[in-house]
C-alpha positions in Angstrom: 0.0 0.0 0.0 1.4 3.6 -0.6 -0.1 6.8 0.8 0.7 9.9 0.1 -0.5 12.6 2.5 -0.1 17.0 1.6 -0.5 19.6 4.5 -2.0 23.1 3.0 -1.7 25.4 6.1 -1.1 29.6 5.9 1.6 29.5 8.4 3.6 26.7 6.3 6.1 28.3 3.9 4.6 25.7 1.2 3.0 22.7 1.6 4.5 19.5 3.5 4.1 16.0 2.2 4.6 12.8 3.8 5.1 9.5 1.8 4.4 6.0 3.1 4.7 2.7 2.0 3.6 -0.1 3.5 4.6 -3.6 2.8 3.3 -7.2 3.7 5.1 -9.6 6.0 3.5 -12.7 6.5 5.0 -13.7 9.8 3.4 -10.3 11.8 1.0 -11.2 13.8 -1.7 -8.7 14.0 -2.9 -7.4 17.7 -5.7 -4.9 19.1 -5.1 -2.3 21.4 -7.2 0.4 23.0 -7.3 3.8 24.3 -6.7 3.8 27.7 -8.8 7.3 27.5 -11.8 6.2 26.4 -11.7 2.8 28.7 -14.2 2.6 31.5 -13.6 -0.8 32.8 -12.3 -1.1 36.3 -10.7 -3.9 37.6 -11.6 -4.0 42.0 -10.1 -7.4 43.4 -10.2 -9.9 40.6 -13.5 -9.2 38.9 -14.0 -6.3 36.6 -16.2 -3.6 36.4 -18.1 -0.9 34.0 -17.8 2.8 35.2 -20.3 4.7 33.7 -20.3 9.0 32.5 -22.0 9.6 36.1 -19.8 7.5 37.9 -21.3 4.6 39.1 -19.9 1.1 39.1 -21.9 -1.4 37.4 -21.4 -5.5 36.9 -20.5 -6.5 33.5 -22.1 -10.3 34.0 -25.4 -11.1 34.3 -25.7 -12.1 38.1 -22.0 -10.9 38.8 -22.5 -9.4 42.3 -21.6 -5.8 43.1 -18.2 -4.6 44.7 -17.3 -5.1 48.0 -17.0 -2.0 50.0 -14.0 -3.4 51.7 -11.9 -1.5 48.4 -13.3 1.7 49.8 -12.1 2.3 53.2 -12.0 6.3 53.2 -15.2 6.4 51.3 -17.8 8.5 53.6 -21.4 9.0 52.4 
C-alpha cells in the first residue's frame, strides 16, 4: 500500500508532504489495542467492572455481584 498525505496550512512556507509505504510480511501477527482514554472498565479485586459517564460502578455479567465496600475504606457517604 502507498499513501501519500499533503498539508496546505497559511503558516507553512509551502506545503508538507509525507510519503508512506507499506509492505506485507506474512509472519506479523496482528494485535488490538485500545485507548486507555476512552476505557471505563475497572478492575476491584479480581473481577471487573463498568464505570459509567456519572460514575457509578456497574457489573459487566449477568448475576455478577456488586463490589465489595471493603476496596473503599476512606469512602464516607
Amino acid at each position: 500500500m502507498h499513501d501519500e498525505m499533503t498539508v496546505f496550512d497559511h503558516a507553512l512556507t509551502r506545503p508538507w508532504t509525507a510519503d508512506k509505504k507499506y509492505t506485507l510480511d506474512p509472519k506479523h501477527r496482528w494485535t488490538e489495542s485500545t485507548c486507555i482514554k476512552t476505557n471505563n472498565m475497572v478492575a476491584i479485586g479480581q473481577e471487573n467492572y463498568y464505570m459509567s459517564a456519572d460514575g457509578t460502578i456497574m457489573p459487566v455479567r449477568k448475576g455478577q455481584r456488586p463490589p465489595d465496600l471493603k476496596y473503599f475504606k476512606d469512602w464516607q457517604r
